[in-house]
N, C-alpha and C positions, 0 to 999 in steps of 0.2 A: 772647411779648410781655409778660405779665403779669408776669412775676418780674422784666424788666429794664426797666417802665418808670420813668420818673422821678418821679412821681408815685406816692403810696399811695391809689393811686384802688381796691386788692384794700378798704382799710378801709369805706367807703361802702356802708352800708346803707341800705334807706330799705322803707317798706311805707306804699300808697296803700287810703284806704278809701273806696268807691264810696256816695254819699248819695243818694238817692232822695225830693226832694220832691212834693208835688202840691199845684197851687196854688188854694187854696179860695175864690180869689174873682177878678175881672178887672179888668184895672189895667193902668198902667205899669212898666216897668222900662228902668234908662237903660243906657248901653256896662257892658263888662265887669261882669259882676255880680258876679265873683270877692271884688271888694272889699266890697260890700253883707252877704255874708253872712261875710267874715271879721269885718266890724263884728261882727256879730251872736253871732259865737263869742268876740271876746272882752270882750264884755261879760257870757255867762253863766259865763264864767273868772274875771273880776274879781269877780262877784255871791256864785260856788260855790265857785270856788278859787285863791284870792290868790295862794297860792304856786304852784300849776302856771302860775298868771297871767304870775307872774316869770319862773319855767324855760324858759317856752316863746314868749311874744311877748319880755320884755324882752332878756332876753340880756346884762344887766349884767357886766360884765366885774369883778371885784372891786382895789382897789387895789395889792393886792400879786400881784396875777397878772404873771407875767412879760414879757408883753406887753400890759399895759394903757396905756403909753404912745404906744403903737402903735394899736388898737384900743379904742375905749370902749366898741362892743360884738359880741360874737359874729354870726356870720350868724343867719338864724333857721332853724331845727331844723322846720321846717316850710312848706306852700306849699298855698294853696286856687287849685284851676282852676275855672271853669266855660267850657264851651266856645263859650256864644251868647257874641258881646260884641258883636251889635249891638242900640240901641236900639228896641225895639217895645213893641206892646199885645199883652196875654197875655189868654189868657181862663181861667175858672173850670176845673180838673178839668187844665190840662196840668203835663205832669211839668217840672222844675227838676233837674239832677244836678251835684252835686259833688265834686268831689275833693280830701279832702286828703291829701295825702302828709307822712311822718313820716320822719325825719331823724335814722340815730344812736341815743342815748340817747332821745331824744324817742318813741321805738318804746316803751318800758320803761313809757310814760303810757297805753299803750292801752287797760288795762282801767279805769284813770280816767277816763280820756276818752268812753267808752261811754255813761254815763248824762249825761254832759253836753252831749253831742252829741243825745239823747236829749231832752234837758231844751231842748231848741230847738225842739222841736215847738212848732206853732201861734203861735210868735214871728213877727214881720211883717219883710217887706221890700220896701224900696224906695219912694217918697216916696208911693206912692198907699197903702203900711201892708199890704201883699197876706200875710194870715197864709200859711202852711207847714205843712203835714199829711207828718211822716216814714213814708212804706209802703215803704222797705229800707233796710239798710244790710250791703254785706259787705264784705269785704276780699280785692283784689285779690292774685293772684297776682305773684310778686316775677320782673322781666327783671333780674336785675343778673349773670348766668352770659350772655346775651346781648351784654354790654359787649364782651367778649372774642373774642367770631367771627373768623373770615376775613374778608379785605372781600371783594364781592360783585364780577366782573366787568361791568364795566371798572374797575377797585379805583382810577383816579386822580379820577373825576367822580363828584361828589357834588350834591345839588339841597339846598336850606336852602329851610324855607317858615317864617315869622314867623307863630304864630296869635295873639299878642297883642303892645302895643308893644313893642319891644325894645329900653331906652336904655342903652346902655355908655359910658361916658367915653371921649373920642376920635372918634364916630364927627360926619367930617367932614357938618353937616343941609343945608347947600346943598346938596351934589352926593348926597347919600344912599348916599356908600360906606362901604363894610365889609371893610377888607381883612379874607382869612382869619386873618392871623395878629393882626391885634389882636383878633378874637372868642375864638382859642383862647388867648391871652394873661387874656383874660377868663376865660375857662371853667377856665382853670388854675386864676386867685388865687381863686374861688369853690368850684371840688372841694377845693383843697388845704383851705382855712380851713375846709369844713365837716368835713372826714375830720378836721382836728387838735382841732377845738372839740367835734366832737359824734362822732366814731366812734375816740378813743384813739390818731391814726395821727400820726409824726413830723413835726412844723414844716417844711414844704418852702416856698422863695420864690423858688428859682432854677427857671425858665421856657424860659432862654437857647435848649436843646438843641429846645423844640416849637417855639419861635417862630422859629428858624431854619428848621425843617422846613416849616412854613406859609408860610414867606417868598415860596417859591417857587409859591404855587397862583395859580394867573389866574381874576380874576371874568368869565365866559364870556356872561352874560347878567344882567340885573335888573328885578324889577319892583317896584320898593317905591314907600311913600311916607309921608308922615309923619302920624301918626295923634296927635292929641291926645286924653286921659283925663282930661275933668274929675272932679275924687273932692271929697268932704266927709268933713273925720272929725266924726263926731259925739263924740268923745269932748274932741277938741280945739276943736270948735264953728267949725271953719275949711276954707275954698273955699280949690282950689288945682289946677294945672292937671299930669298928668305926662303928657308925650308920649314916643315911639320909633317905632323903623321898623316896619311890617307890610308883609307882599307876600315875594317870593321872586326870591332869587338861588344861580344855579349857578353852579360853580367846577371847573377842571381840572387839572392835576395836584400834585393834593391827597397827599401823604404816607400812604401805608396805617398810620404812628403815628400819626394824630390820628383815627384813628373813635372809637377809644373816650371819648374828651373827647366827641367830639362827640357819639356815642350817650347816655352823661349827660347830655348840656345838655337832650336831649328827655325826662328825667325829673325832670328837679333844676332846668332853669329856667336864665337866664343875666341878668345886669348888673340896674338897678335897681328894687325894688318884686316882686320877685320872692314874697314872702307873700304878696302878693294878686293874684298870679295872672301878671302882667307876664314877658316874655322866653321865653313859650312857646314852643316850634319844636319843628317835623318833620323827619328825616333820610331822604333818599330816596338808594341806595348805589346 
């Protein structure tokens, strides 16, 4: 399956590194934290290193790039998870973990990156200021040889579980569906554009061959619903609301070509806001 898919999803590298906060004092913290401590990083980027600032949040596409008419900017080479996102009171001495995951080239910043991520110690988060005491940091081991398996019997049912919003273009917010094939429609235009931008792999835009393949899967059951994300960028001094679906839906006779997209999207993230954490999902085969 690997040699003849359509997709250069063999390009796609990535390496996740596991952060270990403890929280030194007791406070607030609001939904998804994800986004609170991406503030956080890239402000000691901007402070420490302007141009890794650039490479890595902006993604500026330059004028004479071939597709800059197209694109004004690259996806982002990077994604911060944390897994609570619901609002509560925390107390003094509990642990906080993070994940961010590295994209590509962006793999190439990691020993940059070390004392900068370093250099966040005792930095604050969240509106009650709750400083951050880093006691680990390693680097997870790489699934991306796992992409590629056998699917699992019953190979046509698959279960999707949403851990954070999930907003794609398309998805009809009355009724809260998702056909399969406009997720994998998604999940294409985002593996291809990171694999061309950020891992060397040829310009792919034609989709036709999966999204025909997904055409056919039946949404068997759903539990979703629509979760709003109020966020502040403090950089931009601006309130602002992003919502998507969380909850879970299974599907049936699902195409044994689409796990491996789909096994990416539970590493790499799917549709918008994905930097800071957004379009999280679980694949159960």
């Amino acid at each position: 399956m690997k040699q003849q898919y359509p997709l250069p999803l063999e390009h796609l590298t990535w390496r996740t590194i596991k952060l270990t906060y403890q929280l030194t004092r007791a406070g607030r913290l609001p939904h998804f934290k994800s986004a609170l401590w991406r503030g956080i990083l890239g402000h000691v980027l901007l402070e420490k290193s302007p141009l890794l600032y650039e490479q890595i949040f902006e993604c500026k596409l330059p004028p004479d790039h071939p597709y800059s008419r197209r694109f004004q900017h690259a996806p982002s080479p990077y994604l911060v998870s944390i897994h609570d996102n619901e609002p509560r009171t925390v107390q003094s001495g509990e642990e906080l973990i993070v994940y961010l995951t590295l994209i590509g080239k962006a793999i190439d910043h990691f020993s940059e990156l070390i004392p900068l991520l370093q250099d966040m110690d005792r930095r604050a988060i969240g509106p009650d200021w709750i400083p951050l005491q880093m006691v680990d940091l390693s680097l997870l081991e790489t699934e991306e040889a796992q992409i590629w398996l056998p699917p699992k019997p019953p190979a046509d049912l698959i279960n999707l579980r949403f851990q954070s919003p999930l907003h794609v273009k398309g998805v009809d917010r009355n009724y809260l569906l998702l056909p399969l094939s406009l997720l994998i429609h998604r999940l294409a235009e985002r593996m291809s554009l990171l694999a061309y931008f950020h891992c060397d792999a040829p310009f792919v835009s034609d989709f036709s061959d999966l999204k025909e393949k997904a055409a056919t899967a039946r949404i068997l059951s759903k539990h979703v619903q629509w979760r709003e994300w109020p966020r502040f960028s403090s950089r931009k001094y601006e309130k602002f609301q992003k919502g998507g679906l969380m909850g879970s839906i299974s599907y049936g006779e699902v195409h044994p070509h689409l796990l491996p997209l789909l096994r990416l999207g539970t590493h790499l993230h799917v549709g918008k806001g994905t930097a800071w954490g957004m379009g999280r999902m679980s694949l159960e085969e």
